[in-house]
C-alpha positions in Angstrom: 49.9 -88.4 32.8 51.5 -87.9 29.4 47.6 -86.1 27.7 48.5 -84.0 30.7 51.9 -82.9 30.1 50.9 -82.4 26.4 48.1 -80.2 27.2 50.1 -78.4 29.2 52.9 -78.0 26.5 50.2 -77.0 23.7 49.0 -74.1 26.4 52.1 -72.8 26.8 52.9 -72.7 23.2 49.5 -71.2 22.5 50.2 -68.6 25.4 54.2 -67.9 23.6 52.3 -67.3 20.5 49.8 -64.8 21.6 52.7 -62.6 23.6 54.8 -62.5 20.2 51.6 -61.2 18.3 51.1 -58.0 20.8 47.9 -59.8 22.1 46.4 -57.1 19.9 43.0 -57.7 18.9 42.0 -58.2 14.9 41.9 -54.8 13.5 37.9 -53.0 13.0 36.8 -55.4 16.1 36.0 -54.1 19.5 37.8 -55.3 22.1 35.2 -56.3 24.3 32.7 -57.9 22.0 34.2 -58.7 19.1 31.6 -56.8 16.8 33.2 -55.4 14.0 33.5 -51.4 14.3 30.8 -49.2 11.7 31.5 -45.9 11.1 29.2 -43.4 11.7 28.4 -41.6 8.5 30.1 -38.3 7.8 27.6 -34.9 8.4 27.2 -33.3 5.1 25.8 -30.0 7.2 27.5 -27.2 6.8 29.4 -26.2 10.0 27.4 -24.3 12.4 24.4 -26.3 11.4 22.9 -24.4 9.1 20.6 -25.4 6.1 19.6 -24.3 2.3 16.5 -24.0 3.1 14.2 -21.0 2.7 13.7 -18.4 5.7 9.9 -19.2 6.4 9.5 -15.5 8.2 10.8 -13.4 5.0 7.7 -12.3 2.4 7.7 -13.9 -0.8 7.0 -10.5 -2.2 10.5 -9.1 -1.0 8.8 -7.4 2.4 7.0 -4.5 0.0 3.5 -3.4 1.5 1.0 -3.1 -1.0 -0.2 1.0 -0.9 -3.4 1.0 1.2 -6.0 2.6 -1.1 -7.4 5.8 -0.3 -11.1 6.9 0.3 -12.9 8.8 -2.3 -13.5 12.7 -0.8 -16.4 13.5 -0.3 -17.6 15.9 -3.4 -19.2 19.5 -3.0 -22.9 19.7 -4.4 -22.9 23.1 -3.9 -19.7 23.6 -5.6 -20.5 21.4 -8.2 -23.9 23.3 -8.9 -21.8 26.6 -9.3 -19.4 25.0 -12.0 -22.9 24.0 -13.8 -24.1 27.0 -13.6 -20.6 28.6 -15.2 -20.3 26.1 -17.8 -23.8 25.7 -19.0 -27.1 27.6 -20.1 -29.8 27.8 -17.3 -32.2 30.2 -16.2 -31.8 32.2 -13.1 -32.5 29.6 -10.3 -33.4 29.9 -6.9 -31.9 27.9 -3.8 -34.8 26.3 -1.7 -32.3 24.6 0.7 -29.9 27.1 2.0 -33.1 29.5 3.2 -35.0 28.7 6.0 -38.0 30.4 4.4 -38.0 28.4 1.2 -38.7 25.0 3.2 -42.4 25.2 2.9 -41.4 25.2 -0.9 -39.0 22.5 -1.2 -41.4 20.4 0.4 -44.3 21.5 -2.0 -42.0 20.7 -4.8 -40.4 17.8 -3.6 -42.4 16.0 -0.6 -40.6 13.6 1.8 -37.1 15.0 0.5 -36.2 17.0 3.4 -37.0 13.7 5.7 -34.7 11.4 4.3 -31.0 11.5 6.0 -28.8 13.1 3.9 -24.9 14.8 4.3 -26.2 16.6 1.7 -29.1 18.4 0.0 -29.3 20.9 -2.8 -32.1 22.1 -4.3 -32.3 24.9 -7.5 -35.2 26.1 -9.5 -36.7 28.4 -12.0 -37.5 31.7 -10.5 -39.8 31.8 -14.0 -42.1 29.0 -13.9 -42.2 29.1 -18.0 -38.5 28.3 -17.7 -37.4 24.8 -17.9 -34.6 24.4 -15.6 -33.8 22.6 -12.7 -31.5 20.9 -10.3 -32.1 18.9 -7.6 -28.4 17.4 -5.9 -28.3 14.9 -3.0 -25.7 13.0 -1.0 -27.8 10.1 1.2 -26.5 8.8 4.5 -27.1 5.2 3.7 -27.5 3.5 0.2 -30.6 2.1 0.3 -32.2 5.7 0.4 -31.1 6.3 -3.0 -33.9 4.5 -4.7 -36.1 6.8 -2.5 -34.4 9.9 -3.8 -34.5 9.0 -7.5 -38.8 7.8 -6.5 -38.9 11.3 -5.5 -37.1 13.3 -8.2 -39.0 10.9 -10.7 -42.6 12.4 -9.1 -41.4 15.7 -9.5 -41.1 15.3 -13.5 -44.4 13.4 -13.4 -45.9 16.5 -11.7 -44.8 18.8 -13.9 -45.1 16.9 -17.4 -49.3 16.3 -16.0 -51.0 13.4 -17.8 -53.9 13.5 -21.1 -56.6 14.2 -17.9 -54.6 16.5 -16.1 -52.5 20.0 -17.1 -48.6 19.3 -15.6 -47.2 21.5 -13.1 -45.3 23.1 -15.7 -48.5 24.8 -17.2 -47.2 25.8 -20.4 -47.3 23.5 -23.3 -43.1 24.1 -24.4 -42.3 24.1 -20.9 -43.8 20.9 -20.2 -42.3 19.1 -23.4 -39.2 20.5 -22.2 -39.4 18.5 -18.6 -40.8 15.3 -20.7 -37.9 15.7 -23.0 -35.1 17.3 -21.1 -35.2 15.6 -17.4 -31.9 13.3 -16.4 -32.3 11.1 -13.4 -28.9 9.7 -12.6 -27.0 8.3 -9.3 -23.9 7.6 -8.5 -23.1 5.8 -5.0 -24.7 7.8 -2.9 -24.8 10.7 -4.8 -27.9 11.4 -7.0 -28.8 14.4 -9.7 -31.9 15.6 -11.1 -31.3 17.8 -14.2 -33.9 19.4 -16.3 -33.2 21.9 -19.0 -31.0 22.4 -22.8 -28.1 21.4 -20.9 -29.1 18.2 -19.0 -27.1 15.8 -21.0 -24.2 18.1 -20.4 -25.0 18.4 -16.7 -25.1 14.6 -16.5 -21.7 14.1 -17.9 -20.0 16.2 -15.7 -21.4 14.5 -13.0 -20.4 11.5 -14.1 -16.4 12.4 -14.6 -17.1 13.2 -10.7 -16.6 9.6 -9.9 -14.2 8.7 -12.9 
């Protein structure tokens, strides 16, 4: 009987004690289970949630195009024959390409020419045969016909020039030195010049700052 009454007194003491205190629970500890309280750790984002980070969707370059580049225009054999012809020294020449009569010509003088696909085709010669002087201008559909216009041009100076067993086309013995001597093959994309006379080398130049 007396363990009882002095439980009872410790309870109530414990239960006076507990009142004067608040009955507050110990600070940082939840109230339900005791677990102390952690802080969740402060956002360093800036507000609105936005980042230092690169936009992904701006160029590097600072959104400048590079300039597309242009197509070469296509060059004017005939034109370019006529500022030969004002610039240099050749003999009176006659077009075989622009007259429907001289076709039986051209293809005498230059077989298979007028079968290969060209945009262009421009062919000039001596009305003199004893005249060295030439020009033969082309501008081929597809590249690999060039090497079968330059074939071509390159039989015509064999022709004429001949061989020790047989006279040249030429005839005369100046005129054929002067298409051994004084014939220019040259090509240039699809573009390709035959030049024969004093002024080949000249001819060939100009041709050249063409495409420069």
């Amino acid at each position: 009987m007396k363990k009882k009454i002095l439980a009872l007194t410790l309870a109530l003491a414990l239960s006076l004690s507990l009142a004067a205190c608040g009955g507050k629970d110990a600070p940082g500890q939840d109230a339900d289970s005791g677990v102390p309280e952690v802080n969740a750790p402060e956002d360093d984002a800036p507000e609105g949630g936005e980042t230092d980070a690169p936009d992904a969707s701006a160029p590097e370059d600072g959104g400048t195009d590079s300039p597309e580049t242009e197509a070469p225009e296509e060059i004017n054999l005939s034109a370019f024959y006529n500022t030969l012809r004002e610039g240099n020294i050749w003999p009176e020449l006659m077009d075989l390409t622009t007259d429907a009569n001289m076709k039986e010509l051209l293809d005498s003088y230059y077989p298979g020419l007028a079968e290969i696909a060209a945009k262009q085709r421009r062919v000039y010669i001596a009305a003199i045969s004893a005249a060295v002087g030439e020009i033969a201008l082309v501008e081929v559909e597809n590249a690999e016909d060039v090497q079968a216009v330059e074939d071509i041009f390159q039989a015509r100076i064999d022709y004429q020039v001949g061989d020790d067993a047989t006279p040249g086309g030429a005839w005369y013995p100046e005129t054929i030195e002067g298409w051994k001597t004084k014939s220019r093959i040259v090509s240039h994309g699809n573009y390709v010049m035959l030049a024969v006379g004093d002024a080949s080398a000249s001819a060939v130049e100009e041709f050249e700052a063409l495409f420069a």
